[in-house]
N, C-alpha and C positions, 0 to 999 in steps of 0.2 A: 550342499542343499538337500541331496536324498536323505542325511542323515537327519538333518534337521524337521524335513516331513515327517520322516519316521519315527522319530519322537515324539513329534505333536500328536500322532495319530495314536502311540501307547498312554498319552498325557488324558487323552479326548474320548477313547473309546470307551473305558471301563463303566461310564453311566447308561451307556447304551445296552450293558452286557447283563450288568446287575438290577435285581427286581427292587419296586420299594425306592426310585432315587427322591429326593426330598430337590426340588428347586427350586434356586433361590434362597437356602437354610437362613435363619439367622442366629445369632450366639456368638458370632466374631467365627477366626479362626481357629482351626486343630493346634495349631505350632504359632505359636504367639510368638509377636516380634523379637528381634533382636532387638533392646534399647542402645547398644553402644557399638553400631554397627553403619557405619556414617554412609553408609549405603543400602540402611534396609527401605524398606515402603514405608514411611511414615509422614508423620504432617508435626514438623519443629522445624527452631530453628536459634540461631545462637550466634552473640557478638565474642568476638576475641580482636587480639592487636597483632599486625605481622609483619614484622619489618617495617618497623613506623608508622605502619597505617592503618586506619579502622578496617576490619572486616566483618560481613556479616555472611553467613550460612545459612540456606531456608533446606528445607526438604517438604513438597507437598505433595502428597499421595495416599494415596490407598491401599486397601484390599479387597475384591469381593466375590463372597461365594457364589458360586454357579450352579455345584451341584453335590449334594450328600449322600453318602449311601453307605451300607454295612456289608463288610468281605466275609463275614463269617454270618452264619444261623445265629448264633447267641448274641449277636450285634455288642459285640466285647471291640472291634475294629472297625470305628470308622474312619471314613473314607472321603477325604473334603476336595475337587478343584475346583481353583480359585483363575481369577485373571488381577494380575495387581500392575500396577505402575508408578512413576514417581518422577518430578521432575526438581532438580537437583542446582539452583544456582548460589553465585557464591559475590555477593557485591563489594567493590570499595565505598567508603563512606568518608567523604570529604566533602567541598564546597557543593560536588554535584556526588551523583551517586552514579557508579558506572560498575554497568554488568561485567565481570571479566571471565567469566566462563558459566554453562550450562549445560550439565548432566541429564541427560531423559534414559530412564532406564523402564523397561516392559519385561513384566514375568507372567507365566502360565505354570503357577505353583500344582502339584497334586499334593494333598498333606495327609497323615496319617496321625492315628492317637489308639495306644492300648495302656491303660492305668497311668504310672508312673511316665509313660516313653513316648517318645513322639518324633515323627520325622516329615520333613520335605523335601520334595523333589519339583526344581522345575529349568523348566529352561527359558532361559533372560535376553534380553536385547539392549546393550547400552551403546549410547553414540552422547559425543562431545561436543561444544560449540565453542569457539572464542566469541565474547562480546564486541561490537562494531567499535563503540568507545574506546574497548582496551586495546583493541588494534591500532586504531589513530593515535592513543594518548603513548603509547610505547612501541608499538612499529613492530611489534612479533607478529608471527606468519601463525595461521591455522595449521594444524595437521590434521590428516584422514585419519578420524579416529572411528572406529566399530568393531564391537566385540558382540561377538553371538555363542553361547554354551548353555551347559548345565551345572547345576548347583545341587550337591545332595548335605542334607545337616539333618544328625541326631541329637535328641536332647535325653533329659531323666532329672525328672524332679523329687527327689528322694524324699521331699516336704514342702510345702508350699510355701515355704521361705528360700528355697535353694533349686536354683538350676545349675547345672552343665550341661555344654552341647558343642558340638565337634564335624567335622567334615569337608568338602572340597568341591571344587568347581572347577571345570574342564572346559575350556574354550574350543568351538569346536569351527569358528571363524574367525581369526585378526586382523586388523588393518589400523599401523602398519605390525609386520610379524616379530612379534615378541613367543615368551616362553607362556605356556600357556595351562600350566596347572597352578589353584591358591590352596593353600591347607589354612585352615580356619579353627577357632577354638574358642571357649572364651567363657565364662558363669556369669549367674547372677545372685546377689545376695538382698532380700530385704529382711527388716525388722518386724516385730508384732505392731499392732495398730498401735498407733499414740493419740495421746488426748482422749477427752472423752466428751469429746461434742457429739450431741444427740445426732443418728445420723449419716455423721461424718466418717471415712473411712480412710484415713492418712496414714502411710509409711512412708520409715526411709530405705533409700537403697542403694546398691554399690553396684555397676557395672563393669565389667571388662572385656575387651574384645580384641584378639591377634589374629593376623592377616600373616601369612607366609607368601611370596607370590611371586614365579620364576619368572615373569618379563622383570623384575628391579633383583634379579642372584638372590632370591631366599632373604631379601630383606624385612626386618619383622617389621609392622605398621602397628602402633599399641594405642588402642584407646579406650580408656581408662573415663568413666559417669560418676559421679556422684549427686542424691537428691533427692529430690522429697517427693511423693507422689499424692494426689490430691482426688476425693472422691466420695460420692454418697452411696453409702450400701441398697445393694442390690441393684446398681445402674454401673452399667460393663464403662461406659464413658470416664475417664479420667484425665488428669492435667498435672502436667509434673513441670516441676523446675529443679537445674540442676548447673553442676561445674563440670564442665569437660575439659582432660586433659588429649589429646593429638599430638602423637611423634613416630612419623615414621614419614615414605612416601606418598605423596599429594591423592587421594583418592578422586582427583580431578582429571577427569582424562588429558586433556590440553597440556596438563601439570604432571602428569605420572612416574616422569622420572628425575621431580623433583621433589628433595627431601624438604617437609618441612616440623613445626612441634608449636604449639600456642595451649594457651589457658583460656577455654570461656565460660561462659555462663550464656542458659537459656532458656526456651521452657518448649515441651511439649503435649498433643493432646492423640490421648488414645481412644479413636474410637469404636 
């Protein structure tokens, strides 16, 4: 618990420190989301089939800035925290529709941006829920599930068609105790614009994203976007649809140390 104060307090203090903080900024974030990262803040969601049965995945959430400010005189480095959340469920879809598990995850990003580079730093809160339904309809038990750490990710966009970005997250409370460091990695790729509807600002694009993660032994989690992204120039808001492939261990807590892999399609909106 001391550590985790002491964190918040290095996450929290710096606007107080530096002159000029900007509250409330707008522009989105410094470190733009992960697309293919089934656990970032984002607001999608997407059907696939699994073991016979319909499944559907949402993710609804946010990000938003708090407060802006520049670490250097030449404001070459700013300086964004954010407070974001997300809450993460995954239904069956049959006669009736039943909840079978729900992810709520809470971060307290600090993010950063110099030219080409970009990073963030924050520390996360995820806890797990079995659905009431899923319980009755198959008789599996809840587990104590809660993870509290830090998360640090670099990127480097060498062109504004190309990301990489790399880094690791540190648990710094489990329940129950698992292995508690993830290496992370993963790019993104899109195309020049297409079409030329007046306006219109459409690309496609390619996602990928690996999880290493020592509570499942260094088991890789791989998932692989593909899709189109949809939008009018000069408005940050956009809407994508796309194919997702999932194959590794369940990024569901209730689920985690079960393998599983599906094909879906879905759409999401960035805003």
């Amino acid at each position: 618990m001391r550590r985790i104060i002491f964190l918040l307090t290095v996450l929290t203090l710096p606007p107080m420190v530096f002159a000029d903080v900007q509250w409330l900024p707008a522009g989105g974030s410094l470190f733009p989301k992960i697309m293919a990262d089934p656990e970032e803040v984002q607001t999608a969601g997407q059907y696939f089939r699994k073991n016979g049965q319909d499944k559907v995945d949402f993710s609804v959430g946010n990000n938003y800035g708090i407060a802006q400010w520049f670490a250097d005189k030449n404001q070459t480095w700013p300086l964004q925290f954010d407070v974001s959340g997300v809450i993460i469920p995954r239904f069956t879809v049959s006669s009736l529709i039943t909840l079978d598990d729900a992810d709520y995850i809470v971060n307290l990003p600090l993010e950063a941006r110099h030219g080409i580079y970009s990073a963030r730093l924050s520390l996360f809160h995820k806890s797990s829920h079995l659905g009431d339904n899923y319980i009755t309809t198959t008789g599996r038990q809840r587990i104590a599930y809660s993870r509290e750490g830090v998360q640090s990710l670099f990127a480097a966009e060498p062109t504004e068609r190309v990301r990489f970005y790399g880094g690791l997250s540190q648990l710094l409370h489990t329940d129950p105790n698992v292995g508690k460091t993830t290496v992370q990695g993963g790019f993104e790729l899109r195309t020049r614009p297409l079409g030329h509807v007046k306006r219109w600002h459409t690309f496609a694009y390619l996602a990928e994203d690996v999880q290493w993660k020592q509570e499942v032994n260094w088991s890789a989690n791989s998932d692989t976007q593909l899709g189109i992204s949809l939008g009018f120039d000069g408005n940050p808001r956009r809407f994508r649809v796309f194919l997702n492939y999932f194959d590794g261990h369940s990024t569901y807590g209730q689920f985690y140390t079960e393998r599983e892999h599906y094909l879906g399609t879905g759409i999401g909106f960035d805003f």
